[in-house]
C-alpha positions in Angstrom: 5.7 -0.4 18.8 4.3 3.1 19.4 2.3 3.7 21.6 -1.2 5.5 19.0 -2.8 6.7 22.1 -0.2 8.8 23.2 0.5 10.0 19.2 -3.1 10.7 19.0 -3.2 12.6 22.5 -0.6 14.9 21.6 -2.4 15.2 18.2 -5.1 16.9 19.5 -3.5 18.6 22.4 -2.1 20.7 19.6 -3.3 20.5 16.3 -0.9 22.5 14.8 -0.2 19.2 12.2 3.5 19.2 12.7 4.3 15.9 12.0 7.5 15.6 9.6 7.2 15.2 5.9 9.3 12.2 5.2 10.6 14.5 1.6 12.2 18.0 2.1 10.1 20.5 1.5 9.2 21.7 -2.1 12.0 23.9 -3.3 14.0 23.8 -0.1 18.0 22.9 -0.5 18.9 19.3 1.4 22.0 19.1 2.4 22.1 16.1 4.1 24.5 13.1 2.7 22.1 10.7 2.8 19.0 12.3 1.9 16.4 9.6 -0.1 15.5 12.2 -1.9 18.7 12.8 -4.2 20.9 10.3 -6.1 23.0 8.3 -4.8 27.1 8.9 -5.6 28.1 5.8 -5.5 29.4 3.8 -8.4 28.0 0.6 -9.2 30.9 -2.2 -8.2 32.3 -4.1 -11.3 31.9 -7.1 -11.8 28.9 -7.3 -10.2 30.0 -10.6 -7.9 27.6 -13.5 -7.8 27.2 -17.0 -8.0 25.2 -19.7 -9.8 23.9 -22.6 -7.7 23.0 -25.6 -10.4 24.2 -28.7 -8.0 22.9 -30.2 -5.4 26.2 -29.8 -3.5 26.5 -26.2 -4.1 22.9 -25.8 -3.3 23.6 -27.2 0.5 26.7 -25.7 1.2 24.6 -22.3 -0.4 21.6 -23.1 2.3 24.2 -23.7 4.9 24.9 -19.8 4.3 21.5 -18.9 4.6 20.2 -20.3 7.2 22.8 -18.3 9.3 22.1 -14.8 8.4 19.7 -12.6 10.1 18.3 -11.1 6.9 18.7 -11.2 3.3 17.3 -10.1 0.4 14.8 -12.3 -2.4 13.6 -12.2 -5.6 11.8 -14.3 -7.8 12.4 -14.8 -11.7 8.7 -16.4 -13.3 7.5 -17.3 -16.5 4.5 -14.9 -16.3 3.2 -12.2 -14.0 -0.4 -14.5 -13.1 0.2 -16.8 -9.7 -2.5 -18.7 -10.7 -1.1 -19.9 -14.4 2.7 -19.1 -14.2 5.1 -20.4 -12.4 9.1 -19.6 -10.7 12.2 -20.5 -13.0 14.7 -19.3 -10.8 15.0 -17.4 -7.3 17.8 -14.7 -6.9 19.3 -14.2 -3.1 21.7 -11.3 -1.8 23.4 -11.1 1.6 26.9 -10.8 2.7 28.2 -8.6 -0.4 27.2 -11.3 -2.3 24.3 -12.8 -4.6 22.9 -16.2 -5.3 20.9 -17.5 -8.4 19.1 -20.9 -8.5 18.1 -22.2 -11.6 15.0 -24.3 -11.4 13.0 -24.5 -14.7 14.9 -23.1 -17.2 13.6 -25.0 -20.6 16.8 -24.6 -22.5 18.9 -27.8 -20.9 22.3 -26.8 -21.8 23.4 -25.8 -18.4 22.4 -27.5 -14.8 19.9 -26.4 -12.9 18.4 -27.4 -9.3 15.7 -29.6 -9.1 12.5 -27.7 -7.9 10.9 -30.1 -5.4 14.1 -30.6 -3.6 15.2 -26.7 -4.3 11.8 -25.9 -2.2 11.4 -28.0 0.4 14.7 -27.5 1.6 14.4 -23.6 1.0 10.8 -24.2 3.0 13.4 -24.3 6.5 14.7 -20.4 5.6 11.1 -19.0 4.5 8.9 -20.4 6.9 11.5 -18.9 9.6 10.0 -16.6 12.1 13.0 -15.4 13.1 14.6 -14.0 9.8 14.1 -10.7 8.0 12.9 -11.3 4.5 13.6 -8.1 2.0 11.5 -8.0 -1.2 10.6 -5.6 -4.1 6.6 -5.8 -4.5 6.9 -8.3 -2.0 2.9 -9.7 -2.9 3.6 -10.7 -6.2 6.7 -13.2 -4.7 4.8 -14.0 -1.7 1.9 -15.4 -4.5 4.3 -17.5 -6.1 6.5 -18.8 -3.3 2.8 -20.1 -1.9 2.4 -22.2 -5.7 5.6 -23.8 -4.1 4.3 -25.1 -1.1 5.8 -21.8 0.5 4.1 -19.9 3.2 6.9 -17.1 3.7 6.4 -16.3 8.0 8.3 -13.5 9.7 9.5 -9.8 9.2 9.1 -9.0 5.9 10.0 -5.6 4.1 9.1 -4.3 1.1 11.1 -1.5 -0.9 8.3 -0.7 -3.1 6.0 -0.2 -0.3 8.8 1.6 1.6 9.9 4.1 -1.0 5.7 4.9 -1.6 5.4 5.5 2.1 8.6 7.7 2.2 8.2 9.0 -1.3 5.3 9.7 -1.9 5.4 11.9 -5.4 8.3 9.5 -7.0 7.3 9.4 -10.3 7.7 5.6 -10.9 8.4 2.9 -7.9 10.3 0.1 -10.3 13.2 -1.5 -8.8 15.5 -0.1 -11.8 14.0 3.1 -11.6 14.4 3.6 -8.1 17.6 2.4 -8.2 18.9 4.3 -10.5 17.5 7.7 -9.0 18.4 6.7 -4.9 21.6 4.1 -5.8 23.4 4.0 -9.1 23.2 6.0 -12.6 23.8 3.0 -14.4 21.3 0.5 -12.3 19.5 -0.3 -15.3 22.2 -1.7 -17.6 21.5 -5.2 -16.6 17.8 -4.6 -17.4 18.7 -3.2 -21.2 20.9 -6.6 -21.6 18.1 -9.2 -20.6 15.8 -7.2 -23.1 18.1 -8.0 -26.0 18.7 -11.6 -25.1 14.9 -11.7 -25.4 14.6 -10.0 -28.5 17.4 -12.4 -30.0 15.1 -15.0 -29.5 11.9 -13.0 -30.0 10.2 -13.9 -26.7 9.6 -12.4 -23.5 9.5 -15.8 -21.7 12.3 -15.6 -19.4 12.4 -19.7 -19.1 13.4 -19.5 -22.8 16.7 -18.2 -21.4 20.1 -19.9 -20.5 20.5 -19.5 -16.8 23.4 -17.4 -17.2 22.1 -15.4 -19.4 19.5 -14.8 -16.6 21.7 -15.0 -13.7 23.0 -11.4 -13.8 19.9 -9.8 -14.1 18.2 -11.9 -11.4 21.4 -11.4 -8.7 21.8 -7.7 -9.9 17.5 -7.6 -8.7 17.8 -8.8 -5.5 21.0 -7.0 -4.9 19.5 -3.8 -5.3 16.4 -4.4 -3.4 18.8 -4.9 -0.4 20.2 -2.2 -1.1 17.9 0.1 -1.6 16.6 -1.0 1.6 19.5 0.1 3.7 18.9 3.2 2.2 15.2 3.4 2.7 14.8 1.8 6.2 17.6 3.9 7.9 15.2 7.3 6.9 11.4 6.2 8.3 10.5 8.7 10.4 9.8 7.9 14.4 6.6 9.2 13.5 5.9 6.3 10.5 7.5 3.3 11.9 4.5 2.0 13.4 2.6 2.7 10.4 5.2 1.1 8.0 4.9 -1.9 10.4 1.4 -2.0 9.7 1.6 -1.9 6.1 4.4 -4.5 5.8 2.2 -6.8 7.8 -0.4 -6.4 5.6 1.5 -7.8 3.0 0.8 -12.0 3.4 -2.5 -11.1 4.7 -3.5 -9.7 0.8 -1.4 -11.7 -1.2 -3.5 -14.4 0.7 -6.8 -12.7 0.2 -5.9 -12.5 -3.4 -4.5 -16.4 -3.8 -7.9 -17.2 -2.4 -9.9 -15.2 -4.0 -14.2 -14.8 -3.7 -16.2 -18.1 -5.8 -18.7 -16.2 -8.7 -21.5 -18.5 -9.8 -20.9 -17.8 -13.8 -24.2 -18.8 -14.5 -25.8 -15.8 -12.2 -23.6 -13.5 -14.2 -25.0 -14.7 -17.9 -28.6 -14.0 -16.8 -27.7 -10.8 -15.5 -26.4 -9.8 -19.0 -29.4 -11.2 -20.8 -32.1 -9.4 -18.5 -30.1 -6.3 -18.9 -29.4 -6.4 -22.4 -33.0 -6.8 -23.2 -34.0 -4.3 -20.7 -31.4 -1.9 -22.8 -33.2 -2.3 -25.9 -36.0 -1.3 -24.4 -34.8 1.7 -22.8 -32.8 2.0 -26.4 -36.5 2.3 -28.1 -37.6 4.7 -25.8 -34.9 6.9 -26.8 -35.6 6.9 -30.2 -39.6 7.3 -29.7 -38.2 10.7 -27.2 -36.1 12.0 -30.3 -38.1 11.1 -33.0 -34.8 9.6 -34.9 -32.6 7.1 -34.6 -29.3 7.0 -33.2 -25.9 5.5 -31.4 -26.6 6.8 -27.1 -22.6 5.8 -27.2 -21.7 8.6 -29.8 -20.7 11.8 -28.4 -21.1 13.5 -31.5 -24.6 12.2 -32.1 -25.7 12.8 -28.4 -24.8 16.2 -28.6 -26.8 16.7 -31.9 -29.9 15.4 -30.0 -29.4 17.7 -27.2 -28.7 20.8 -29.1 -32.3 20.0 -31.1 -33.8 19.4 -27.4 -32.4 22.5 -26.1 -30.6 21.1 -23.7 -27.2 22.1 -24.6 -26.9 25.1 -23.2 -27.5 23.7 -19.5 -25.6 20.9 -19.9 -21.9 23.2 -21.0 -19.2 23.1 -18.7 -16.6 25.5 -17.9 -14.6 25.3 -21.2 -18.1 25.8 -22.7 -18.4 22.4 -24.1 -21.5 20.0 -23.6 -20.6 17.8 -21.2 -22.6 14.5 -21.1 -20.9 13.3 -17.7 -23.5 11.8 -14.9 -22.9 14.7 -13.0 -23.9 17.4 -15.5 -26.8 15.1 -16.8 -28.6 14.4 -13.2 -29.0 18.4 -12.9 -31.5 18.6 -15.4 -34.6 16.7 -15.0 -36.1 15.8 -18.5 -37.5 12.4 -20.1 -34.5 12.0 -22.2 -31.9 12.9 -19.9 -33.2 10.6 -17.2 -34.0 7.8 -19.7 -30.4 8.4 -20.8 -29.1 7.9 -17.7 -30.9 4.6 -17.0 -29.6 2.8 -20.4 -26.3 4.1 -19.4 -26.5 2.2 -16.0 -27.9 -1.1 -17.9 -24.9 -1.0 -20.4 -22.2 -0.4 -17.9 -23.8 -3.3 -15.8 -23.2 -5.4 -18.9 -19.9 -4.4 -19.5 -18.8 -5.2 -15.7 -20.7 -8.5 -16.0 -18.8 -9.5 -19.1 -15.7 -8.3 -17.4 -16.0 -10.3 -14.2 -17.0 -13.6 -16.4 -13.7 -13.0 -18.0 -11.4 -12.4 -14.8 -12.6 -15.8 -13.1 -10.7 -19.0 -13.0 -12.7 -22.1 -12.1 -15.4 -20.0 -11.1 -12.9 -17.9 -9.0 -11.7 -14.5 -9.0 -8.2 -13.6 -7.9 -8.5 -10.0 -8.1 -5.8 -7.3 -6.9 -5.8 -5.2 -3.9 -3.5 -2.7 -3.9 -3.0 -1.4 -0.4 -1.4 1.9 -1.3 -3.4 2.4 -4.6 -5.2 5.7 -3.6 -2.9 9.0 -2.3 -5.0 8.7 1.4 -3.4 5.1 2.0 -7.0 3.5 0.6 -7.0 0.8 -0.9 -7.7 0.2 -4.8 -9.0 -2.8 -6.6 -7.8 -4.2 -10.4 -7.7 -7.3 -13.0 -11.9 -6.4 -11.8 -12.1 -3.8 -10.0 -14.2 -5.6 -7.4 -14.7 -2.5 -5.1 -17.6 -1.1 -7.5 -19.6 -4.0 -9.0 -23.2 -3.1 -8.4 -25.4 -4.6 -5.9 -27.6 -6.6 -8.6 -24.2 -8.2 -9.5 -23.3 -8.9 -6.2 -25.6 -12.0 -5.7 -23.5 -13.7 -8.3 -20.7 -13.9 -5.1 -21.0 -16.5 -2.9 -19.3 -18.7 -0.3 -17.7 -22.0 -0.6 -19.7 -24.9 0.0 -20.4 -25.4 4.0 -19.6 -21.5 4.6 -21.3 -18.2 4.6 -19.9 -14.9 3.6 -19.7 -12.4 6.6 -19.6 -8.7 6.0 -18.5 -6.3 8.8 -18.5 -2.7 7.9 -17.4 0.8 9.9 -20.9 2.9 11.0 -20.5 6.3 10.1 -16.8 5.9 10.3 -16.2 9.6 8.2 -18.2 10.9 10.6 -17.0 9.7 13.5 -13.7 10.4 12.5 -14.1 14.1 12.0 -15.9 14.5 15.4 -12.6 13.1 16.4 -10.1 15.0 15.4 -12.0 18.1 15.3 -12.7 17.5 18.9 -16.7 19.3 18.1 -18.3 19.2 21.3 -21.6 18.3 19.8 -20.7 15.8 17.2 -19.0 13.5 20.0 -21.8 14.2 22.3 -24.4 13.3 19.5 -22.2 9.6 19.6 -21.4 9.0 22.5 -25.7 9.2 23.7 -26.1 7.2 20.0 -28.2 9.7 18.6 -29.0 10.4 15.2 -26.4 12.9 14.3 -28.4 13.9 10.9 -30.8 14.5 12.7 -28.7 17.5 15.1 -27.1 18.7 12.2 -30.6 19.3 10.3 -31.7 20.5 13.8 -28.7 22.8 14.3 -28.8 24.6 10.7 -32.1 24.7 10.6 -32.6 26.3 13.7 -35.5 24.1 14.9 -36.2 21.3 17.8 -34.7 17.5 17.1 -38.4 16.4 17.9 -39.6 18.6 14.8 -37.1 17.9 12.5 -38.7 16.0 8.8 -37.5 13.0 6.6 -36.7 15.9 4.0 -35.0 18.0 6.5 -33.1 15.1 8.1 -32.0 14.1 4.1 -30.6 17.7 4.0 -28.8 17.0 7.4 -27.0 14.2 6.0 -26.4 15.8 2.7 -24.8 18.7 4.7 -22.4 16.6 6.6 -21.3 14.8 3.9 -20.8 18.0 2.0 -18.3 19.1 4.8 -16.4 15.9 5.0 -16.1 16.1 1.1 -15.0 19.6 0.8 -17.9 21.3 -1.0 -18.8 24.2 -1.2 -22.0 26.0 -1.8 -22.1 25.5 -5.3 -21.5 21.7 -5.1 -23.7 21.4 -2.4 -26.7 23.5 -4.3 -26.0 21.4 -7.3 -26.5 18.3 -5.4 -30.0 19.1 -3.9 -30.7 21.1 -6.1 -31.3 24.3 -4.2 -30.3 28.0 -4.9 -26.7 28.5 -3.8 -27.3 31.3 -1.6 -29.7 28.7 0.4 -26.6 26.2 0.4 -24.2 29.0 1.3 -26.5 29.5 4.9 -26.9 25.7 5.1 -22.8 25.8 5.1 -22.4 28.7 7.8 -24.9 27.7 9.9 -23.2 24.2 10.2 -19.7 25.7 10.5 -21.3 28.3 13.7 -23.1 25.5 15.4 -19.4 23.2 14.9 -17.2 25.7 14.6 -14.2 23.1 15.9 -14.7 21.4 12.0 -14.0 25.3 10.8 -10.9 25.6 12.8 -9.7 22.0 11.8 -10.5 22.8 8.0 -8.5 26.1 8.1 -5.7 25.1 9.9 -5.2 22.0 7.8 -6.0 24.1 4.3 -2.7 26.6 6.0 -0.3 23.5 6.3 -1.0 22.4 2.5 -0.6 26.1 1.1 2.8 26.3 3.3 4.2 22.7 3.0 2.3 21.1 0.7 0.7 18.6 3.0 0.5 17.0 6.3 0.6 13.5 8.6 -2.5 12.0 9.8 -2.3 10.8 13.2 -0.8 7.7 12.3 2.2 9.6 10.8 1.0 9.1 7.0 2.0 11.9 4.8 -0.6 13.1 2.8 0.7 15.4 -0.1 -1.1 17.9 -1.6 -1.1 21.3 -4.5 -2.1 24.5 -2.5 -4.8 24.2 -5.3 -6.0 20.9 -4.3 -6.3 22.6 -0.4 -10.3 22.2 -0.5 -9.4 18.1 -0.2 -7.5 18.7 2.9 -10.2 17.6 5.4 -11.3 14.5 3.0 -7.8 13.3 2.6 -7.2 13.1 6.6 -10.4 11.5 7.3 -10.0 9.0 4.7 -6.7 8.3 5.0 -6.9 7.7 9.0 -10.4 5.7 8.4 -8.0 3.7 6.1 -5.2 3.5 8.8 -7.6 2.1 11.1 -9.4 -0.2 9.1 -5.4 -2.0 8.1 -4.4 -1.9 11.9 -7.6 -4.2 12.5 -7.0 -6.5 9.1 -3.4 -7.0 10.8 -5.2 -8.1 13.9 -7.9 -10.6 12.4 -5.4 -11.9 9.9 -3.5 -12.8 12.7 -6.3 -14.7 14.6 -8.1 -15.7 11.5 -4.3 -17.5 11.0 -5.0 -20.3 13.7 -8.5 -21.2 11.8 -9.6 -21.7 8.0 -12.3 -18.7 7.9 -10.3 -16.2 5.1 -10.9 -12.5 4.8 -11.8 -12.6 0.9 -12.8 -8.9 0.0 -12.0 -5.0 1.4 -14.3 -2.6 -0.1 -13.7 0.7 1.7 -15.0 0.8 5.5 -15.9 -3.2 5.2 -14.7 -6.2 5.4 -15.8 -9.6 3.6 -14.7 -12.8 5.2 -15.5 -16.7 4.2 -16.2 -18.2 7.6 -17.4 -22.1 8.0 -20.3 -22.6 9.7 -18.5 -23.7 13.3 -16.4 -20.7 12.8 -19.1 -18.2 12.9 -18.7 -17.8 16.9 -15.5 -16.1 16.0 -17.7 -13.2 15.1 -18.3 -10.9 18.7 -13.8 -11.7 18.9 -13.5 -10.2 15.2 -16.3 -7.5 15.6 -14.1 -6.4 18.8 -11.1 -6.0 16.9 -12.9 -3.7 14.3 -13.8 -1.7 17.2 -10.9 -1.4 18.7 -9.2 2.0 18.6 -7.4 5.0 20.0 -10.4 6.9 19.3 -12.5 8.8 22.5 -15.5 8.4 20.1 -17.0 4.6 20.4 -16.4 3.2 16.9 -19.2 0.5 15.7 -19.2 -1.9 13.0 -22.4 -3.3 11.8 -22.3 -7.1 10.8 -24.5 -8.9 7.7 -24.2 -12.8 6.9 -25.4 -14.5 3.8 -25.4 -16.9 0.9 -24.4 -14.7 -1.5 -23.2 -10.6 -1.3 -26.0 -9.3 -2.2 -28.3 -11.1 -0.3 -26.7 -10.1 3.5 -29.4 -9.6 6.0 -28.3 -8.5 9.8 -27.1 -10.7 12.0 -29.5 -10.5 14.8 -32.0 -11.1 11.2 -30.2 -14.3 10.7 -29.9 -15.5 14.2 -33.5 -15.6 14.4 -33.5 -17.9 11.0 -30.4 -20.1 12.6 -31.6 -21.0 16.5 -28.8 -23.8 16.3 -26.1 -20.6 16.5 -26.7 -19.8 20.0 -23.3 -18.6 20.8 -23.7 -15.6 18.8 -26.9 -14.9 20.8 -24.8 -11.9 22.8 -23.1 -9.9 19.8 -26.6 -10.1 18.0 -28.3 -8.6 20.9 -25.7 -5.5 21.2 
């Protein structure tokens, strides 16, 4: 493993952002034979050599092969994409130059096939190995359904869809065929355009519907790629990634656990959320029409646009193009009856709509929603199938713990912050941290000229506003807009902050210079982040976030892994936090977990701040809730930190 603290060492000693770009740079001739980021010459081998296992004394002297080699390749063939309704027909295995398909569930009986219970438990001795390297494409969704089988797949595992986003990070598409065919063989995708015309024939896209040899070509000709494009990929990480494309492909059972599990809703909460809203919308509805003096649809562009031309509004509300634009953004600018009531029935009918969405994603009062660890460009994680990482707080109380547990949240403290006093190295900002002071309160001090002591609420607000401002890359139009200043007042609020840390300046400048020359950089943990010399303004965002996002997945490998000897479960990752389902006599895990979230290669001290509760909304602090449960006296010492 690499050692971070020597990475991040020479990081700052020089901070001239040299770490490699794991692509060629943009218009640059590669004339390397093996480059990823060409086609591949070789020709696809014909026939494609494989072998059906449908006995049971094929099977063993199959598993006999298996259990010998040091890795192979997997992939599973399903009758749907959903882990929790759909199940595995077949499984497809590649090592040795050659590939494997079991049938197991197949509904057309004209051909033999294995039986499943026997198939798994035997296959159970292989997966469950610590020892061998398993090789998968989207290795989460396989992982899901292997674990419907009574399969916990342990040991190395390596994905080639999270490889080739790591190493490629502007691919276009990241399917197996498609990658194939780009990095591997012009013709990878033949196999795929034959298994879609057995399924038309028999107008289905239920796989099970198939013969297993129809299937069997397209299943072996999967898993044969995946290993191949693996030997491709994993030969070309960078020194400077490997530790960080360790840390992702560990990440792998920990989410596709997080998601099996999933977070309990109480559907009932949910229903009484839409009706109190949906009556409150009415209302607002009403008040609307009593503003305008007419009637009409607050969902119709058209219409809306009407009512703000006869308001004379319109003008102040036209963007660039010069078009009205009735975005949040534009709308909280201007501070009139109908704009603001505007903005509050939009609030109450997008709560509806993410109610009524959440009531449709559960099953059994469950939802198994996606995380998608390499769903943002910064290496942040994404939510889907809901979106769980922006459901309001009202709607979070419908969230709650198993019975006999209670939901723990433990979220990064000013992590952005403490990130960019960091790697800028400002003097004052990693003073400000390390004596735990207020560092709104210095920045409002430092721009405004003006003692800590003397320094007001409103001032302080401005402070924060500032630094945010910074980290988000705005500039003093954005930043006038959002307080609502004259620019020219924003403009000295913005110098005055880049004088007192002019470390942030330098930082900024020197990253915007590596996007316009190579169109992007590595974060310390050797993640490139690729960027348009138009997009440069994002260049201090994108490595703050995506090292706060580095950070929080080297922790979420280190509490999965202790979490792994107990039965608490990390259920949720929303940003900078963590939500975990602890029982009760678990809880004194907490100051062991709350360490590991601390833990990093950082100078600056890094803090998490930790809630518990009965539902999410209702988290109070734990020293709060130590004082309400005496009988938890072990966690007396974190609670008092």
């Amino acid at each position: 493993m690499l050692d971070l603290r020597s990475i991040f060492s020479k990081y700052f000693e020089h901070r001239e952002f040299s770490g490699t770009s794991p692509q060629p740079e943009p218009d640059t001739p590669n004339n390397s034979e093996n480059s990823i980021t060409n086609p591949g010459q070789e020709q696809l081998p014909e026939p494609f050599e494989y072998k059906i296992i449908d006995t049971k004394e094929k099977f063993e002297c199959f598993l006999t092969q298996l259990i010998e080699q040091e890795l192979f390749a997997i992939d599973t063939e399903t009758n749907g994409l959903a882990p929790v309704h759909h199940h595995i027909i077949g499984i497809s295995f590649y090592f040795k130059e050659r590939a494997y398909y079991l049938p197991l569930r197949h509904l057309r009986i004209k051909e033999p096939q294995l039986e499943p219970q026997y198939c798994f438990s035997r296959l159970k001795l292989v997966l469950e190995n610590l020892a061998t390297i398993k090789i998968f494409h989207n290795a989460k969704f396989d992982l899901k359904m292997l674990a419907g089988e009574g399969i916990k797949v342990k040991g190395r595992i390596y994905d080639t869809y999270l490889l080739a986003k790591l190493l490629l990070p502007e691919e276009k598409s990241y399917g197996l065929k498609e990658l194939a065919e780009k990095h591997l063989f012009p013709e990878a995708g033949k196999w795929e355009e034959k298994i879609k015309q057995y399924l038309a024939d028999r107008d289905t896209e239920d796989f099970s519907l198939l013969l297993p040899s129809q299937l069997a070509t397209y299943a072996c000709a999967d898993a044969y790629l995946t290993y191949k494009l693996f030997e491709k990929f994993h030969t070309k990480i960078p020194e400077e990634m490997k530790s960080l494309t360790q840390t992702e492909m560990k990440l792998v059972p920990i989410i596709a656990e997080m998601e099996l599990v999933g977070i309990r809703i109480e559907p009932e909460i949910l229903w009484q959320k839409i009706e109190e809203a949906t009556i409150r919308r009415e209302e607002i509805r009403q008040q609307l029409f009593t503003l305008t003096g007419k009637e009409f649809n607050p969902n119709s562009y058209p219409q809306l646009c009407e009512i703000l031309d006869q308001l004379g509004l319109a003008e102040r509300l036209k963007n660039e193009a010069g078009k009205i634009s009735t975005k949040e953004e534009y709308l909280k600018q201007i501070d009139h009856p109908f704009t603001n009531t505007l903005l509050i029935y939009r609030e109450l009918d997008k709560k509806i709509q993410q109610a009524q969405n959440l009531l449709a994603s559960h099953h059994n009062s469950v939802i198994h929603a996606e995380f998608n660890q390499l769903g943002t460009r910064t290496g942040r994680f994404s939510s889907s199938n809901p979106n769980l990482q922006n459901v309001p707080p009202d709607l979070r109380e419908a969230f709650v713990p198993r019975d006999g547990r209670v939901l723990v949240s433990i979220d990064y403290s000013q992590i952005e912050l403490r990130i960019l006093a960091e790697l800028s190295r400002a003097q004052k900002m990693l003073q400000a941290f390390a004596a735990e002071k207020d560092l709104h309160q210095i920045t409002a001090s430092l721009i405004y000229a003006q003692p800590e002591e003397a320094i007001t609420d409103e001032q302080r607000k401005i402070g924060k506003n500032v630094n945010f401002a910074v980290i988000y890359g705005m500039g003093p139009e954005s930043l006038a807009k959002r307080l609502k200043i004259d620019e020219k007042k924003a403009k000295e609020f913005l110098d005055n902050f880049f004088k007192e840390y002019s470390e942030i300046k330098h930082l900024r400048n020197k990253l915007e210079k590596e996007v316009q020359g190579r169109r992007g950089f590595s974060n310390p943990y050797g993640r490139w982040l690729s960027l348009k010399p138009d997009e440069r303004y994002r260049a201090l965002n994108y490595l703050i976030q995506s090292t706060a996002a580095d950070l929080l997945k080297q922790a979420m490998v280190r509490i999965g892994k202790l979490l792994g000897k107990y039965s608490s479960q990390i259920l949720l990752t929303i940003h900078d936090e963590l939500v975990i389902e602890m029982p009760k006599e678990e809880l004194r895990l907490i100051p062991i977990i709350k360490q590991l979230m601390e833990t990093s290669p950082f100078s600056v001290p890094i803090k998490v701040s930790v809630k518990l509760g009965h539902n999410w909304k209702e988290m109070v602090p734990l020293e709060e809730w130590l004082n309400e449960n005496e009988h938890h006296q072990e966690l007396k010492e974190v609670g008092n930190e």
